[in-house]
C-alpha positions in Angstrom: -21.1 -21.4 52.0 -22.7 -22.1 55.2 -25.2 -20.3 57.1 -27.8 -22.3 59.8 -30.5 -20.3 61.4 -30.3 -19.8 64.6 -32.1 -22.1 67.6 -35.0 -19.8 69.2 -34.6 -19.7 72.6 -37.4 -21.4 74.6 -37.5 -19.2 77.3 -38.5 -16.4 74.1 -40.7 -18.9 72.8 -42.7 -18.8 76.1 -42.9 -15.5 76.4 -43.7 -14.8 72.8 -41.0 -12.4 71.7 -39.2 -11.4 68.5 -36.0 -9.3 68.4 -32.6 -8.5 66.7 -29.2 -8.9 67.0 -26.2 -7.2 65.4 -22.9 -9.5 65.5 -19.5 -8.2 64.7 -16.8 -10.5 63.7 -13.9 -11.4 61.4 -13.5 -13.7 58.7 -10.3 -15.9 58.6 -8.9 -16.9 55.5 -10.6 -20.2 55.5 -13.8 -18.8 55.5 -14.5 -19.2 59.3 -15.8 -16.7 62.1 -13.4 -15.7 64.5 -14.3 -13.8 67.5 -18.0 -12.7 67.4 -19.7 -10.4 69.8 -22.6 -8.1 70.2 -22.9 -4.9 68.9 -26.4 -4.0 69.9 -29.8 -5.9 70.8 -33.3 -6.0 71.2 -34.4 -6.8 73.6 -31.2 -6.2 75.5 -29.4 -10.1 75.5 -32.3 -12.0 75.1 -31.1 -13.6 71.7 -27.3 -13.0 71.9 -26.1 -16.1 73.5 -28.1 -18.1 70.6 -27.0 -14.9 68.0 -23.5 -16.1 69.1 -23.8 -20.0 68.5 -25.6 -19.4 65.1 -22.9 -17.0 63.9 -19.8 -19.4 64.9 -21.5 -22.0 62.2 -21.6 -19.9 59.5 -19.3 -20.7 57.1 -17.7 -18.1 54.3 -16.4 -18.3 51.2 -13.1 -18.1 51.6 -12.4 -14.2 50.9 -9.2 -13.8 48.4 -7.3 -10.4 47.0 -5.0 -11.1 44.5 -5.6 -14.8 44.1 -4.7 -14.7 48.2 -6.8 -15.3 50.8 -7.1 -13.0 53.3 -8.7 -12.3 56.5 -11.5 -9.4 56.8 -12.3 -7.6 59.8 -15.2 -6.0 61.8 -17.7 -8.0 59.2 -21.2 -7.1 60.7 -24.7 -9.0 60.1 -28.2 -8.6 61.9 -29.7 -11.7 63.2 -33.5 -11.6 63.0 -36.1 -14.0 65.7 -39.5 -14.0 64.2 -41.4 -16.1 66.0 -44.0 -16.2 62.2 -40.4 -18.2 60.9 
């Protein structure tokens, strides 16, 4: 429902990188991240902390089976920093 894009970092800004981040949560029955973390970076936790604040915005559709909602586990996205973006 919901996705923002991330805030660059300034510090990244400054010294002109780009990079990736792959983020691996769960999705509670409301549609909302619960307990993101890293699963790998580059370079190496330059973007996570703002990886992290993006990913706690993002907002699902509410995931159902059965006409239930439901909670899914170990969802996993890749953030991308362009700086061309």
């Amino acid at each position: 429902i919901s996705n923002p894009a991330p805030v660059y970092p300034r510090r990244a800004i400054r010294m002109g990188l780009e990079g990736s981040v792959k983020v691996e949560f769960d999705v509670d029955t409301d549609g909302s991240v619960l307990d993101p973390y890293v699963l790998e970076s580059n370079p190496a936790s330059t973007f996570d902390r703002a990886a992290i604040k993006a990913v706690r915005k993002i907002l699902y559709q509410p995931p159902t089976f059965n006409g239930t909602s439901v909670k899914v586990n170990n969802v996993q996205i890749v953030i991308i920093f362009n700086l061309a973006d």
